[in-house]
C-alpha positions as protocol buffer text, in pm:
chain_id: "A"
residue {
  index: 1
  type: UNK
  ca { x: 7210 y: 688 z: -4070 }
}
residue {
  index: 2
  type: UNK
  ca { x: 7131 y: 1052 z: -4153 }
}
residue {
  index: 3
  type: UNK
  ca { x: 6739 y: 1067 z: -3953 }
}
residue {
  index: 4
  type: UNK
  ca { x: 6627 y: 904 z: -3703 }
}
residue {
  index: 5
  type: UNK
  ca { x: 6332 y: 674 z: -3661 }
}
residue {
  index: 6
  type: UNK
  ca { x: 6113 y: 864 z: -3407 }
}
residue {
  index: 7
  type: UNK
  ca { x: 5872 y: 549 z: -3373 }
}
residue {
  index: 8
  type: UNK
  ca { x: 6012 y: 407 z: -3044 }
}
residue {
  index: 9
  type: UNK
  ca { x: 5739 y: 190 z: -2892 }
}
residue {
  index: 10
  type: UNK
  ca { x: 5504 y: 176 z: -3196 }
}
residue {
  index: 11
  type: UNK
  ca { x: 5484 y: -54 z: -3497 }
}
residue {
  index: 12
  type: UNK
  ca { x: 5615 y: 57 z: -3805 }
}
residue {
  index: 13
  type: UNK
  ca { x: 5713 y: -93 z: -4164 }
}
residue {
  index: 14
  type: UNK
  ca { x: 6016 y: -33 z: -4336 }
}
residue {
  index: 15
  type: UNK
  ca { x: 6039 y: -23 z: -4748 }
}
residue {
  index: 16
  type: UNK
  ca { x: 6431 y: -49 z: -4818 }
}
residue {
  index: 17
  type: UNK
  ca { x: 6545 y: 57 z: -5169 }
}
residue {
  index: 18
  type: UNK
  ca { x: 6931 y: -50 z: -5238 }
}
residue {
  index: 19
  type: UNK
  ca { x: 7181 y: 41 z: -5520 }
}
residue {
  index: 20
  type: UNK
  ca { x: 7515 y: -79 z: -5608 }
}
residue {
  index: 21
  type: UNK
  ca { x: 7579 y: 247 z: -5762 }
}
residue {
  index: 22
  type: UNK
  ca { x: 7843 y: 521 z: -5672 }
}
residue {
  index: 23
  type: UNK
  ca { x: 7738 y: 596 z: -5361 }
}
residue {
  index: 24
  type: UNK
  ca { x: 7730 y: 964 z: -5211 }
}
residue {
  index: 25
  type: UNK
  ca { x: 8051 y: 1202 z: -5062 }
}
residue {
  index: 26
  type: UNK
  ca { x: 7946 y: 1311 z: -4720 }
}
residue {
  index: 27
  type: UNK
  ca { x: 7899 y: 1661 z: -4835 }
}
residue {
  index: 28
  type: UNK
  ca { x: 7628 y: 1522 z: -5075 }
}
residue {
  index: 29
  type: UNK
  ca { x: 7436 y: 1271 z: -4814 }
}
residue {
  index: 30
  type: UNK
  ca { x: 7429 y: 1598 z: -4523 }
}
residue {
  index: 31
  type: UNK
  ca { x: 7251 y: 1765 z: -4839 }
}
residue {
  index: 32
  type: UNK
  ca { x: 7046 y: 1505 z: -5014 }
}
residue {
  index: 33
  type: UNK
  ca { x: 6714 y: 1610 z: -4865 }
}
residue {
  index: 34
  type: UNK
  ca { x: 6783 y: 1951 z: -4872 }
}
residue {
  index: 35
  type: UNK
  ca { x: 6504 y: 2143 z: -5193 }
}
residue {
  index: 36
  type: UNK
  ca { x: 6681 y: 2216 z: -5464 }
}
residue {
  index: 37
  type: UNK
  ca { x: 7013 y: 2017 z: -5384 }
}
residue {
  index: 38
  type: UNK
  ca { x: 7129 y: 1817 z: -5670 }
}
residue {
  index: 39
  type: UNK
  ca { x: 7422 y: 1668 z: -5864 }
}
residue {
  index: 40
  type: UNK
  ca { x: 7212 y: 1625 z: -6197 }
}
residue {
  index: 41
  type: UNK
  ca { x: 7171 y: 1937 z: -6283 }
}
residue {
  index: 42
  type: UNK
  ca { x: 7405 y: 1849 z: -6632 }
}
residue {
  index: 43
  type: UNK
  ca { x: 7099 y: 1598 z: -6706 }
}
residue {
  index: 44
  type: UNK
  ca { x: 6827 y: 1814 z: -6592 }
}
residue {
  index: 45
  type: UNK
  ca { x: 6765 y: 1748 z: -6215 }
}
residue {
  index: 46
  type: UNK
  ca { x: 6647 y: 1972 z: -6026 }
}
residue {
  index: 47
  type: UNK
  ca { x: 6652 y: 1878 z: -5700 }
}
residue {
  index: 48
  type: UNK
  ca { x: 6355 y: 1817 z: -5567 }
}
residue {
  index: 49
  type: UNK
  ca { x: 6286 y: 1413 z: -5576 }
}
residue {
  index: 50
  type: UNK
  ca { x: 6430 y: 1386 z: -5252 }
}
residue {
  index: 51
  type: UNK
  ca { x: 6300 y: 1664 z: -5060 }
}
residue {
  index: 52
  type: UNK
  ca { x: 5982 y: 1605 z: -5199 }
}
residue {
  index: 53
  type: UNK
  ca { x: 5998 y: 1251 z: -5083 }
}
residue {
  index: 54
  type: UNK
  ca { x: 6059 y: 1309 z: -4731 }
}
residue {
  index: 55
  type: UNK
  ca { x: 5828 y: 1564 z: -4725 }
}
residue {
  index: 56
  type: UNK
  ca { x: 5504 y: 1309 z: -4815 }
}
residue {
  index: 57
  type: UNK
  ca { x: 5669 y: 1030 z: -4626 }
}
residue {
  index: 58
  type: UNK
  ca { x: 5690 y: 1293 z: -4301 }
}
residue {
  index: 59
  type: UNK
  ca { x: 5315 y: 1360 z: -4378 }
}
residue {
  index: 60
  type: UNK
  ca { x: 5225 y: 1046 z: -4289 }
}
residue {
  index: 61
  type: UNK
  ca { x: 5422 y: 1011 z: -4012 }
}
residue {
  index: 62
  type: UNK
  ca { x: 5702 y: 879 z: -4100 }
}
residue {
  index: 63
  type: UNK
  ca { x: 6066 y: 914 z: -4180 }
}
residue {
  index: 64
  type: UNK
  ca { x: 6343 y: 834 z: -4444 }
}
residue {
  index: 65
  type: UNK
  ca { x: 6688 y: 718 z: -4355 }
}
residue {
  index: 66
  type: UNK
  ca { x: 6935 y: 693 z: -4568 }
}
residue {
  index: 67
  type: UNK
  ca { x: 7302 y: 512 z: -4571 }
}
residue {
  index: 68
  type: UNK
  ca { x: 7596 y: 533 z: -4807 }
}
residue {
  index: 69
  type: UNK
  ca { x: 7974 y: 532 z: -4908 }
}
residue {
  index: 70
  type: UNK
  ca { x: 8162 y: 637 z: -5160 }
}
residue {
  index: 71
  type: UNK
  ca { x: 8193 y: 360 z: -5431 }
}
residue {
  index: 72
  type: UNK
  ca { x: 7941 y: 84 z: -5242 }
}
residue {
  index: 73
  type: UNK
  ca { x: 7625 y: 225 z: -5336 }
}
residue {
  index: 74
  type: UNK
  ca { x: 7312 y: 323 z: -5114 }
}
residue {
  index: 75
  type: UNK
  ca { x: 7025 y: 204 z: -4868 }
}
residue {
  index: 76
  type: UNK
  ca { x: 6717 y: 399 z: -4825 }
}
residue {
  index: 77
  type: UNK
  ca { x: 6437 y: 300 z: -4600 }
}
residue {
  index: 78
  type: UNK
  ca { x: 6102 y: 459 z: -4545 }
}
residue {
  index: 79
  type: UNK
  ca { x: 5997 y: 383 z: -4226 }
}
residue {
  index: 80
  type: UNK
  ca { x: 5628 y: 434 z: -4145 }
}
residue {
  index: 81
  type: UNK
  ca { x: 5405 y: 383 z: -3888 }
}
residue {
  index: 82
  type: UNK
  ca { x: 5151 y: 97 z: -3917 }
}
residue {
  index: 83
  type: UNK
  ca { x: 4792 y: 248 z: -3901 }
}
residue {
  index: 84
  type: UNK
  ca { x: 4609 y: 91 z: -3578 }
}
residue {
  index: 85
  type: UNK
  ca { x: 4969 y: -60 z: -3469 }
}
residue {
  index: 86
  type: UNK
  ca { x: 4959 y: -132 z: -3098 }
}
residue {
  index: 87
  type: UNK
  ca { x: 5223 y: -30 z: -2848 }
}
residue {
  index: 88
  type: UNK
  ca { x: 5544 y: -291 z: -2865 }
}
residue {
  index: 89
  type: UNK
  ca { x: 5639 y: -378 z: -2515 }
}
């Protein structure tokens, strides 16, 4: 996973987005989140979906993780904290 969750001992919810697409190169997952970082720029990306992403999601005290490989596609999950959750023991 490239984050981690941060949310030990609380409750949390995860929303998991998959794809069956290319998947991303190392290089290009260490990057993902960075602003401005893309690999669409030939279709008019610009780089900022991601970063933009985490950036709200972090807001509200959460995170995004994010797996992939080469050829199998993606997993992201937004993992964020349940308002009022109680401590798990």
């Amino acid at each position: 996973m490239a984050d981690s969750d941060g949310h030990k001992g609380f409750s949390t919810v995860d929303i998991i987005v998959k794809d069956n697409g290319p998947g991303m190169a190392p290089d290009v997952l260490a990057n993902a989140f960075d602003p401005f970082f893309t690999t669409k720029s030939h279709s008019g990306g610009i780089g900022l979906g991601l970063s933009l992403s985490l950036s709200i999601v972090e807001r509200h005290g959460g995170t995004i993780l994010v797996e992939s490989t080469q050829g199998k596609g993606a997993t992201f999950t937004v993992r964020l904290p349940v308002p009022g959750g109680a401590h798990e023991p």
